[in-house]
C-alpha positions in Angstrom: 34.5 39.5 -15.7 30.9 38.8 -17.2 30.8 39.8 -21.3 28.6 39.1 -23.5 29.8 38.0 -26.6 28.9 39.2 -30.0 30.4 36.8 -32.4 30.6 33.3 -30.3 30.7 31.3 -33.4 33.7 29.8 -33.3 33.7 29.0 -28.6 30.5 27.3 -29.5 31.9 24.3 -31.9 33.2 23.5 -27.5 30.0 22.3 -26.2 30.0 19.2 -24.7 26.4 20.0 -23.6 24.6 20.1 -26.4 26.9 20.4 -29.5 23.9 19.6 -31.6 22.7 22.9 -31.7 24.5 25.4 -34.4 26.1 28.5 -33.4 24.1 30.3 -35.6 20.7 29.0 -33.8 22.0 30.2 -30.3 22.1 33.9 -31.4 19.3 34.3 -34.1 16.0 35.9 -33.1 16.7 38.4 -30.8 16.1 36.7 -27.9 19.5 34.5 -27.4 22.4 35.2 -26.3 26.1 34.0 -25.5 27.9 35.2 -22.5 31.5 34.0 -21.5 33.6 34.4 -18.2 36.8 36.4 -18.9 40.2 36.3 -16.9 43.3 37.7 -18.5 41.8 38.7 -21.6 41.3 35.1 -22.2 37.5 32.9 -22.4 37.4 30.5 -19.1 33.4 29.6 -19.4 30.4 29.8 -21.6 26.7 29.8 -21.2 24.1 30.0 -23.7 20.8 31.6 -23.0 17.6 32.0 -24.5 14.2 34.4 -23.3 12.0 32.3 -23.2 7.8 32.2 -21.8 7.5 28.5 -21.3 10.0 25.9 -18.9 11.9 24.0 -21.7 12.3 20.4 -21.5 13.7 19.6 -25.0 16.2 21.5 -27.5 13.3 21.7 -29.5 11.5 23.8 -26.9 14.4 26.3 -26.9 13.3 27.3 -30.1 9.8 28.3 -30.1 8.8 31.1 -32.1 5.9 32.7 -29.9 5.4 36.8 -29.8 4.3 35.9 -26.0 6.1 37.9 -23.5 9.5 36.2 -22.8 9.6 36.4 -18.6 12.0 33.6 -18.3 15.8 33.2 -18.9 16.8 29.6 -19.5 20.7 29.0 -19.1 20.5 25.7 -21.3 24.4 25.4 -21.8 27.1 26.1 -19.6 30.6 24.8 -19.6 34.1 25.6 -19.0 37.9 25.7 -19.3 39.0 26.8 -16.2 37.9 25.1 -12.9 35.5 27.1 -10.8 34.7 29.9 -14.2 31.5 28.5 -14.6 30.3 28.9 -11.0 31.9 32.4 -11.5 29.9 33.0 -14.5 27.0 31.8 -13.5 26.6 33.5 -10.1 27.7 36.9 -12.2 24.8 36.1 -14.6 22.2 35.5 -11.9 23.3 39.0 -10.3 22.9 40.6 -13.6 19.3 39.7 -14.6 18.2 39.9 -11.0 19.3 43.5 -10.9 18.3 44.4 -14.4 14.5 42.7 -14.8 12.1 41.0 -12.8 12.1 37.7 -14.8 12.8 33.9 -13.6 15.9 32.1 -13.9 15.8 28.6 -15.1 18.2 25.9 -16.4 17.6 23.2 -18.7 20.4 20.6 -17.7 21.3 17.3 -18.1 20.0 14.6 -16.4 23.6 14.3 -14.5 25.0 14.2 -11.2 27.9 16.7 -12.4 25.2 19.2 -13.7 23.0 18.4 -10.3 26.2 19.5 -8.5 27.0 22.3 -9.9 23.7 24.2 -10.1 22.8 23.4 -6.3 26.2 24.2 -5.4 25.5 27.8 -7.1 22.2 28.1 -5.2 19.4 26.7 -7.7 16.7 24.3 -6.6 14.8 21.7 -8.6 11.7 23.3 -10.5 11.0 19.8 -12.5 12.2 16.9 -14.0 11.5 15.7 -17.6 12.0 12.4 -19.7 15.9 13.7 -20.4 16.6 16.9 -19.2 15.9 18.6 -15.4 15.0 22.1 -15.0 16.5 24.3 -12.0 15.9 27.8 -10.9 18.0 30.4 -9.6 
């Protein structure tokens, strides 16, 4: 099951992605957010997402303070505990803002065959590749 999660503080000291980045960053400003795959009660994946108007290419693009109209959500983390949660998650999140808003859907991944993998496994294709991160869109 898809949730959203209100107080991820303490899941988010997990990522292997990009464990540079506080908890506190990834849910201030009101336009990031923190949604986890849930089976038995218990977490088995995590993304981190951010509403963004531009195609990231850095961590430091994440967190641009523009007023501009935000048409693009940017899965930038996503990993998990449970083999095949994160696919689960992600597909569910897809579905979700598909449904919900007319808005783009684009990664900002790791320059790695195991993130390469998964997203064109989940049905994303290359939008660009940068100096150290690619992006993907669903």
């Amino acid at each position: 099951m898809l949730v959203q999660l209100l107080d991820p503080d303490p899941i988010l000291r997990d990522d292997p992605v990009r464990p540079s980045i506080s908890p506190k960053r990834r849910i201030e400003g009101g336009n990031r957010c923190v949604y986890a795959w849930v089976e038995n009660k218990k977490i088995c994946a995590i993304v981190c997402v951010t509403w963004e108007f531009m195609i990231p290419q850095t961590e430091k693009d994440l967190f641009q303070s523009y007023w501009e109209w935000r048409d693009k959500a940017v899965l930038y983390s996503v990993w998990s505990y449970k083999k095949g949660s994160g696919s689960k998650l992600v597909q569910a999140l897809v579905k979700k803002i598909q449904k919900e808003a007319d808005r783009r859907i684009i990664t900002m991944s790791p320059k790695t065959d195991m993130a390469r993998d998964f997203h064109i496994r989940n049905g994303a294709k290359v939008l660009q590749v940068n100096k150290t991160t690619v992006n993907y869109e669903y």
